[in-house]
Phi, psi and omega in degrees: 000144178262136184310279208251093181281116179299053162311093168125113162283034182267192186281356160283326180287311219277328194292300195261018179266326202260311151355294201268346187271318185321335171265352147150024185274167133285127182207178225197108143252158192220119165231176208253344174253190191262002184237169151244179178113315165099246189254039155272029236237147184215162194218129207241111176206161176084017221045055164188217154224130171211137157324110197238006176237243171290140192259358190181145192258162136219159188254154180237274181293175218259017201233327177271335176307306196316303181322304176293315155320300176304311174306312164310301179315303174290019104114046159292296131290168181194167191261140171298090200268094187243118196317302203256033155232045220276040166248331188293166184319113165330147190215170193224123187238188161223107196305336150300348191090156197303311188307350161278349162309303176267000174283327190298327167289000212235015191295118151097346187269134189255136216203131190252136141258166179068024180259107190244155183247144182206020146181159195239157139207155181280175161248150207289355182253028190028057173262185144229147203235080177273144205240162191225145149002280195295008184090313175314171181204134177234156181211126197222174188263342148217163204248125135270131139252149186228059194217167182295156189329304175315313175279326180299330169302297186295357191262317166307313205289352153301327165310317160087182206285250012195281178310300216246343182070147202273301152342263201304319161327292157335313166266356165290289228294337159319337193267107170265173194230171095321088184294161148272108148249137186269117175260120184256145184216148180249169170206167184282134159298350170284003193271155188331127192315138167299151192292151194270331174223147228301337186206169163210151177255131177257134154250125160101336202285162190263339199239319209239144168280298196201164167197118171250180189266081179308291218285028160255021167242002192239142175294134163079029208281146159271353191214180168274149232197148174220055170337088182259161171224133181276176156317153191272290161347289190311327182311270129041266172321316183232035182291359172247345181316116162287334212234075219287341200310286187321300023110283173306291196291347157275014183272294185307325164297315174326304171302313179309250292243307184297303237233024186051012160248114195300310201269019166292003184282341203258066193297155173258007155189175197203162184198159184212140185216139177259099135301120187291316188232077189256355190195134186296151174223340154219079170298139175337162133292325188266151193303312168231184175204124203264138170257184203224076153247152211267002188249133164288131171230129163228218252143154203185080195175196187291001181279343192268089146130023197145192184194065176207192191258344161290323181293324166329287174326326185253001193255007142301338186264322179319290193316313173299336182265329154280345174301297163353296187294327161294001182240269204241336232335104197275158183294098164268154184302150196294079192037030186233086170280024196250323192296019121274085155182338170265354195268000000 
């Protein structure tokens, strides 16, 4: 049996996983995609990469700033520099892809990739009893989720108001998401001089969110690389759609027509990917939210207290402190979540 069993390897799981062993637990994660980081997430295709989920951090407090620092130091970041905004707030990219934030955070963690949990129950030996894709079963004396709301209700919500208390349901099931789509598109290096700056933001737009110049963050790039991200609306629209090629090349004409360059329509490859759960649109208020079940469960991510990889960050550390308070509670690092990595 395992002290603590982790669901989600994003930066809220990876966070409070590195918390807890650092105070002496055993703890086990376990996620369901082949990557780590959740939507710290990069796609490696044509001979080359892009960020097709968050594209870049800036930090607002001083506890995710050091965490990018140390991330500048191991030369993981860097600052994304574009000329013709050089008085604003610094922003961060990663010339390897964002995914390196989780394998560097995933240092030292004993971690199942390729795991979907697909029921929870407690055990007459006062345990939690996690059942996997694969048949396997695992079991620990308390549970994280570090996953978006929505999946976590389905996987709880078989438990029922009895096990888990009707509050917190009642307050999982309030927490909404925004979807997403992410479009990637490549061009011939030969292709029409590039736009002079690195991203652009749509306000307001019925089809588009955002769109950057991915292959200015990569060393050396051969060809120009684009990221868009759509409208929360647009998302919406085609959360169902089987088939986004038609969806995506309509994000590009679009991006053509807005932004005056005629060829983003005629990409020479494209690739397309839907977050289901890309942005909190009601977020939890508090860094976590605790079930009052007699086994500790708690919840966890960019949903609890925000909706950004700093809020990620910080409802990690939380998490790591109620479980704590539910177990031994053992000497966890003094918020200082840097010192496996620094020692």
């Amino acid at each position: 049996m395992t002290d603590i069993v982790i669901v989600g390897a994003g930066m809220a799981g990876l966070i409070c996983a590195q918390q807890l062993i650092d105070a002496g637990y055993s703890v086990l994660v376990v996620e369901k995609s082949r990557g780590l980081g959740g939507r710290l997430a990069t796609r490696r295709l044509y001979g080359t990469w892009a960020d097709h989920g968050a594209c870049y951090l800036k930090p607002q407090g001083e506890l995710f700033a050091s965490l990018v620092k140390l991330l500048c130091d191991r030369q993981i970041l860097e600052v994304w520099k574009d000329p013709h905004q050089p008085d604003s707030a610094p922003r961060y990219i990663a010339p390897g892809g964002m995914n390196a934030i989780g394998k560097f955070l995933a240092q030292g963690l004993q971690i199942q990739l390729n795991q979907r949990v697909t029921a929870i129950h407690p055990t007459a030996e006062n345990s939690w009893c996690l059942t996997l894709e694969s048949n396997e079963q695992l079991t620990a004396k308390a549970l994280v989720l570090a996953i978006p709301a929505p999946q976590a209700l389905a996987l709880l919500a078989p438990l029922g108001a009895d096990i888990l208390g009707q509050e917190f349901i009642d307050n999982l099931s309030a927490v909404e998401f925004y979807p997403s789509i992410s479009a990637i598109a490549g061009y011939s290096s030969t292709s029409q001089l590039l736009p002079p700056w690195n991203d652009r933001k749509f306000t307001d737009d019925p089809i588009l969110g955002w769109i950057g110049l991915d292959s200015s963050k990569r060393p050396h790039p051969q060809q120009p690389v684009f990221v868009l991200q759509s409208s929360a609306k647009f998302a919406e629209l085609h959360l169902e759609t089987p088939d986004l090629e038609p969806v995506a090349k309509e994000m590009l004409q679009k991006a053509a027509q807005s932004l005056a360059l005629p060829w983003l329509e005629t990409p020479d490859w494209m690739q397309v990917h839907r977050w289901r759960y890309a942005f909190p649109s009601r977020p939890w208020k508090n860094p976590v939210l605790s079930a009052t079940s007699a086994l500790p469960l708690v919840c966890c991510g960019d949903w609890c207290g925000g909706h950004l990889a700093e809020d990620a960050m910080i409802s990690g550390l939380a998490a790591s402190e109620e479980i704590n308070h539910s177990l031994r509670q053992l000497t966890l690092p003094d918020m200082d979540v840097f010192k496996f990595f620094t020692e």
